[in-house]
C-alpha positions, -999 to 999 in steps of 0.1 A, spaced: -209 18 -33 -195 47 -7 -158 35 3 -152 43 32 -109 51 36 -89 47 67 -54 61 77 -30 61 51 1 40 74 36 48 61 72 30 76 95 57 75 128 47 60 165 61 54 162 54 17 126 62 12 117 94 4 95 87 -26 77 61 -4 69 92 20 58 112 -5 35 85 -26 20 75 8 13 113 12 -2 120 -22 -25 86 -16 -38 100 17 -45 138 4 -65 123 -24 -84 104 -2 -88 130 25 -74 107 49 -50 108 76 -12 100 72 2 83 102 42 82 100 57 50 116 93 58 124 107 19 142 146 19 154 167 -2 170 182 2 204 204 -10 228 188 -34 252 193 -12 286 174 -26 318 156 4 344 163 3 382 133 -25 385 150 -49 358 122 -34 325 136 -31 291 140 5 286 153 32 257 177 58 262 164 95 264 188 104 238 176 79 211 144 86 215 152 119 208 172 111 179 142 97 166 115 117 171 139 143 155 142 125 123 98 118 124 98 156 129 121 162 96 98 137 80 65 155 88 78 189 79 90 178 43 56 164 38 37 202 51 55 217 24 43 192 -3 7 189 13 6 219 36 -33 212 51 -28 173 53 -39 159 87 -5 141 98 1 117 129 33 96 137 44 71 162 80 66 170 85 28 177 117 9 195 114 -19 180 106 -40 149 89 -25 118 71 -57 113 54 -51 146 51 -16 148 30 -18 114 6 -45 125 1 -26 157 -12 8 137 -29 -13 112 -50 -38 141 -61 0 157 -80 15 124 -102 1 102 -96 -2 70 -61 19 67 -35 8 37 1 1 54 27 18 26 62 1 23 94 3 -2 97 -26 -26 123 -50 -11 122 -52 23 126 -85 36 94 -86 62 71 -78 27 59 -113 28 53 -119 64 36 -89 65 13 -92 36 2 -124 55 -3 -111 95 -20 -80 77 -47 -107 53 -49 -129 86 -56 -103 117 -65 -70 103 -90 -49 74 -56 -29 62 -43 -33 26 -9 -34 18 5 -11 -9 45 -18 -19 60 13 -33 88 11 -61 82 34 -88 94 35 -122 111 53 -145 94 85 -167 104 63 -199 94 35 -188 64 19 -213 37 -11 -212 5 -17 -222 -14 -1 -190 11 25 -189 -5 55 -163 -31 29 -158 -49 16 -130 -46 -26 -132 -66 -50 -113 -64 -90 -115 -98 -104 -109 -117 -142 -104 -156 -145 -105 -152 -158 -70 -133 -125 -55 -150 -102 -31 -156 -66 -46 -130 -52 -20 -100 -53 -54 -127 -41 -73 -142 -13 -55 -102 1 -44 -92 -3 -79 -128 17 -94 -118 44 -68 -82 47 -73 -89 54 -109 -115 78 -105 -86 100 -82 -60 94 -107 -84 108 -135 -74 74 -155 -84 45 -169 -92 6 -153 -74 -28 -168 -91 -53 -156 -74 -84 -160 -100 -117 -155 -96 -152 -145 -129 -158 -145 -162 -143 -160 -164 -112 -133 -199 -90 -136 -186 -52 -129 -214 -34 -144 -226 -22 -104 -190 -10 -102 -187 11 -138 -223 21 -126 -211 38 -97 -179 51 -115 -194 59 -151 -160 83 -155 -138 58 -155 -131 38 -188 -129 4 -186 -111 -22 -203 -109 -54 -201 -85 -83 -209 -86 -122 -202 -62 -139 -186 -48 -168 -214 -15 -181 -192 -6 -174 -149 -24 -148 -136 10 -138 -122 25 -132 -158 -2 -111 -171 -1 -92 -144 35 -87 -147 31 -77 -180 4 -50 -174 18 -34 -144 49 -15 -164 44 19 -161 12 15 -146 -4 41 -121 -12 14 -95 -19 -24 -97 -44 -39 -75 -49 -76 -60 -68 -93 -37 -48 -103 -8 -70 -131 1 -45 -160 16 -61 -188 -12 -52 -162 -37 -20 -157 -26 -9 -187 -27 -22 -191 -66 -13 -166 -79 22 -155 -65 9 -123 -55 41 -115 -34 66 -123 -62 46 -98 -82 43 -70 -54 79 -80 -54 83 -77 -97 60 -55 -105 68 -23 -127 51 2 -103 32 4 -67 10 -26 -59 -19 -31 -35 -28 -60 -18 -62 -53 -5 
């Protein structure tokens, strides 16, 4: 039942600061790495041989605002092992290009970007990263798994949801929701994580509802990412609804 935890992968945006920091907080709890992803656009400028190439002074720009970025996140997590890669170019591609070159690593976004859904899908398709969409909510903000961990579950899944949802719960020193479609045997996992209490609750309408319903104020909700699933159970629109971060794993 050892998980093993790659690089935590985060897209560095203008407007998302808390992103930076949840991604940072996921990573020091694991003990993993935090690799900053900083894409830009640029002007399309052609070398003395004809080859695309980027201006000095933007790549300057750039690696000046990476460096802000990484210095914010030393003062928060001061011994946190910290990488970046500045990218000229599209985020889409710059994420699938750290997440094909780890095993394993969970790619951190804001809520609302408008590649979520294409990358959810080239991330289930060509790589072993998880996808974890960051909108948090606010300190009054109520449900029924409120500072919960919340995980959506079929008797045919693998035990990847499982085993990330077990874990995250046992770092956030919380509880597990386990919502079931199906009959699911977790006894190995609440073996392996006696600490954690569990409760479960059967899913009576869509999956995507319950989950909906459960994820307000939650800690972190958790579903598979498996492309059959996907396409069930609306996991985007509820990475996209959700009342707190989700993980696609």
């Amino acid at each position: 039942m050892k998980q093993y935890y790659g690089p935590v992968v985060v897209l560095l945006e203008n407007d998302g600061q808390d992103t930076l920091e949840w991604a940072a907080a996921e990573a020091a709890a694991r003990g993993a790495e935090l690799r900053i992803v900083y894409a830009f656009r640029w002007p399309h400028l052609l070398d003395p041989l004809g080859e695309l190439t980027v201006e000095e002074r933007d790549l300057e720009a750039a690696d000046a605002v990476v460096d802000e970025a990484i210095e914010h996140v030393q003062t928060i997590f001061p011994s946190l092992r910290i990488s970046s890669t500045v990218f000229p170019g599209r985020p889409l591609t710059a994420l699938l290009n750290e997440a094909r070159e780890s095993t394993g690593a969970l790619v951190v976004i804001s809520r609302g970007r408008r590649f979520e859904r294409a990358l959810s899908r080239r991330l289930a398709r060509r790589t072993t990263a998880s996808l974890a969409v960051v909108g948090l909510t606010s300190d009054h903000t109520v449900g029924p798994s409120t500072g919960r961990v919340v995980v959506a579950v079929g008797g045919h899944d693998r035990p990847d949801a499982l085993g990330f949802a077990f874990g995250a719960a046992r770092r956030r020193g919380t509880g597990l929701t386990i919502l079931q479609t199906t009959p699911a045997d977790v006894t190995a996992w609440q073996t392996a994580y006696p600490e954690v209490d569990v409760r479960r609750s059967p899913v009576t309408g869509t999956v995507e509802s319950a989950v909906l319903a459960e994820s307000t104020a939650a800690a972190l909700t958790v579903l598979t990412a498996d492309r059959t699933w996907l396409q069930q159970t609306g996991s985007a629109t509820v990475a996209r609804l959700a009342g707190g971060p989700v993980v696609l794993v």
